[in-house]
Structures are given as C-alpha cells and as structure tokens.
N, C-alpha and C positions, 0 to 999 in steps of 0.2 A: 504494500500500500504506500503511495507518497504521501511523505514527511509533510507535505504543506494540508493534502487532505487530514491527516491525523491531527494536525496542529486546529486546523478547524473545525474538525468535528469536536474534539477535547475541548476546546475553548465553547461550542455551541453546549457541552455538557455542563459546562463550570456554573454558570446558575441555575438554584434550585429550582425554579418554576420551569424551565426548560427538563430537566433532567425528571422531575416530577411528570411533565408530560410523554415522556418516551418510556419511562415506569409504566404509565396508564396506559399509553397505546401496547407494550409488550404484554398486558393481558389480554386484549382486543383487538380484533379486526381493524377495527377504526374505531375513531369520535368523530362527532359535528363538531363544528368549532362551539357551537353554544356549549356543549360539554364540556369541553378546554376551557371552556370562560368560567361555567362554574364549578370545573375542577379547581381553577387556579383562584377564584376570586379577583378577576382583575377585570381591569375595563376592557372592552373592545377595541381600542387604538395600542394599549398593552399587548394583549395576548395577537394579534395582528404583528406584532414586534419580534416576540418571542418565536412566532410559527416564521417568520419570515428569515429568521438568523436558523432555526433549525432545517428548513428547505433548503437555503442556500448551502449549507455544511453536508447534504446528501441524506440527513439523517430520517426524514421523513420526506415525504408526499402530498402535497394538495392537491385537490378533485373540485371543480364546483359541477354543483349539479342545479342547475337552477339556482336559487338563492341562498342555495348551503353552500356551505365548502365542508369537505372529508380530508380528514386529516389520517394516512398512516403512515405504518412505521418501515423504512426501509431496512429489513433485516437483514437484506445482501451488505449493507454500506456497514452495517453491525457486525457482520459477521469479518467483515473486510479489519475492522478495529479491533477486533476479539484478538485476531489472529497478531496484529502487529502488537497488538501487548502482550500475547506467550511470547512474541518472540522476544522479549525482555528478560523473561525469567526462566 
C-alpha cells in the first residue's frame, strides 16, 4: 500500500467521530447519512465534513439515491491498511 495513502487514511482515523463512524459502518451494510448525524450528534454541515475527509482517504463510499446519501465502508481500502500494519510487526 503507499505511504501517502496510509498517511491519509491514518490521519482520516485520528478523530473520534470519524473512527466512530467506520466502527458503525463495520457492523452494517451501510447508514443514511441521517444515521451518521445521529450517531454522531453533530450538525449536518459537520458530519458532511467528517464523511467528506473519510471519502476522500478511500475509506468509505457515498451513494445518493434520490435525497439520501448511503454511506459504506470500503473494506478493500481496510483491508489494504490491515495489511500495511502486520507488516510493522
């Protein structure tokens, strides 16, 4: 995996309302973003924030489907990290 993508995805995990939402999607198919808002408690120009740094870092996925947006989780991009961190130890 490259170093810059690890550095980003790492970095898209480092706050917890981030990392909290990739906790929630790795039980689930997916959320609606309403879900994510009141998972997190946050406003909607926030969590709009938070999904938008997680998208960009590969680690999830958005869908709109009409006036939703679906959010999951890219377990390819996770599994891609998993792996550069055994090779750590």
């Amino acid at each position: 995996m490259d170093t810059q993508l690890v550095a980003k995805s790492a970095g898209a995990l480092a706050d917890k309302y981030r990392l909290n939402i990739v906790l929630a999607l790795s039980q689930q198919d997916q959320l609606a973003f309403a879900e994510v808002q009141e998972l997190t408690g946050l406003s909607q120009p926030c969590v709009s924030h938070h999904l938008k740094i997680l998208a960009d870092s590969g680690l999830v996925q958005t869908q709109k489907c009409g006036r939703c947006v679906n959010i999951t989780l890219n377990r390819e991009a996770l599994r891609g990290l998993a792996s550069f961190f055994d090779t750590l130890g």
